[in-house]
ZAVEX-653720 format. One record per residue: residue in one letter; y, z negated, x of N, C-alpha, C in turn. Coordinates in nm, 2 decimals, padded with zeros to 4 digits, always signed. Atoms other than C-alpha are relative to their C-alpha. Example, Ala and Ser with C-alpha at 12.3 -4.5 7.8 and 13.67 -1.06 7.14 Angstrom:
<rs>
<r = A&nv = -00.12&nw = +00.00&nu = +00.09&cav = -00.45&caw = -00.78&cau = +01.23&cv = +00.12&cw = +00.00&cu = +00.09>
<r = S&nv = -00.11&nw = +00.00&nu = -00.09&cav = -00.11&caw = -00.71&cau = +01.37&cv = +00.11&cw = -00.08&cu = -00.08>
</rs>
This chain:
<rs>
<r = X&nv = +00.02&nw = +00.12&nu = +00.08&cav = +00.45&caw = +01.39&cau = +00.95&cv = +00.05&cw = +00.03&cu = -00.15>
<r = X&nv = -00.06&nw = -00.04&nu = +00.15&cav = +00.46&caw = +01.39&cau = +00.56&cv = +00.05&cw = -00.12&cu = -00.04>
<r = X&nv = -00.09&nw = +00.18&nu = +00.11&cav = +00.67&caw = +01.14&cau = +00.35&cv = -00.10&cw = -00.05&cu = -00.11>
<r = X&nv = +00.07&nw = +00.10&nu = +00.09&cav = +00.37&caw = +01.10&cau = +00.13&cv = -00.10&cw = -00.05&cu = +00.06>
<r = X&nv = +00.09&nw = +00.08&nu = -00.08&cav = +00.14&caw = +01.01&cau = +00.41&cv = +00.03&cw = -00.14&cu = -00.02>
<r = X&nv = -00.11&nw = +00.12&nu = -00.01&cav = +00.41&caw = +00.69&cau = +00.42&cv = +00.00&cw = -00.06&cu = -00.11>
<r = X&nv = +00.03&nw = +00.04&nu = +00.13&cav = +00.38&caw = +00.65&cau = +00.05&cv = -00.12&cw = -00.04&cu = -00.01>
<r = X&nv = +00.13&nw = +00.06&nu = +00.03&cav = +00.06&caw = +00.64&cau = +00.04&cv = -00.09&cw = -00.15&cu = +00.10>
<r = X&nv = +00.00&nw = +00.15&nu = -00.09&cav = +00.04&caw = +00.38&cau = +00.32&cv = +00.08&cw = -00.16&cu = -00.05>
<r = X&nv = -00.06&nw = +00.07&nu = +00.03&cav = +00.28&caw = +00.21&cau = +00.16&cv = -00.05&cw = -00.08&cu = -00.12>
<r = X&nv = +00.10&nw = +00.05&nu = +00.12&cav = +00.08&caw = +00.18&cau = -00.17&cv = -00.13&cw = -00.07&cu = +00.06>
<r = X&nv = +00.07&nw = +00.07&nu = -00.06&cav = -00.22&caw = +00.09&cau = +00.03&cv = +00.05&cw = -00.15&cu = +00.02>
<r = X&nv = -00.09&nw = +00.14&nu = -00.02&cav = -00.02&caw = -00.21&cau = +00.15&cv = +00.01&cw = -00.08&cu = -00.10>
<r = X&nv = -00.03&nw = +00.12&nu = +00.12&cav = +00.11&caw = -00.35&cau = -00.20&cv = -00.11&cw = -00.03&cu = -00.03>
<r = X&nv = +00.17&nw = +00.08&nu = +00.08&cav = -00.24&caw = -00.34&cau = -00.32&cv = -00.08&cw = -00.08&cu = +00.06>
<r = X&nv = +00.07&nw = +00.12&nu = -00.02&cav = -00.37&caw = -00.51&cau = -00.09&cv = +00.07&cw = -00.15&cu = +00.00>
<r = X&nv = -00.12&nw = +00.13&nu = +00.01&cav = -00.07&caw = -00.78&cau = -00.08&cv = -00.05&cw = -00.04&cu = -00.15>
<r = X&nv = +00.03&nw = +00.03&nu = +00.13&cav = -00.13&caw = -00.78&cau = -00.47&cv = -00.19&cw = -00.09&cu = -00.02>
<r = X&nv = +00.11&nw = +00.03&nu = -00.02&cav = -00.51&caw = -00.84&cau = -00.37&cv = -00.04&cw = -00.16&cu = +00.06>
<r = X&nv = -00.02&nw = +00.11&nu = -00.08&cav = -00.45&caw = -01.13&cau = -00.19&cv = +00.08&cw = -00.08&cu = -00.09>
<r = X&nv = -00.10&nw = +00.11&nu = +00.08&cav = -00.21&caw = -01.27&cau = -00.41&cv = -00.05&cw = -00.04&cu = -00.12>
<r = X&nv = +00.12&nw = +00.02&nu = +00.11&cav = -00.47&caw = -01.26&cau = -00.70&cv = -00.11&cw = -00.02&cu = +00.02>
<r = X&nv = +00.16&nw = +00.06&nu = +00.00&cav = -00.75&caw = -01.39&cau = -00.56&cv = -00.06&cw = -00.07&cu = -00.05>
</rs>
């Protein structure tokens, strides 16, 4: 397992939270 797999899931995540929060 990579730690930027996790980052990158992690970013996935805010953007869509951010996506949702600016609708």
């Amino acid at each position: 397992m990579r730690l930027n797999y996790l980052e990158d899931s992690l970013k996935c995540y805010h953007n869509t939270t951010l996506f949702y929060l600016f609708w």
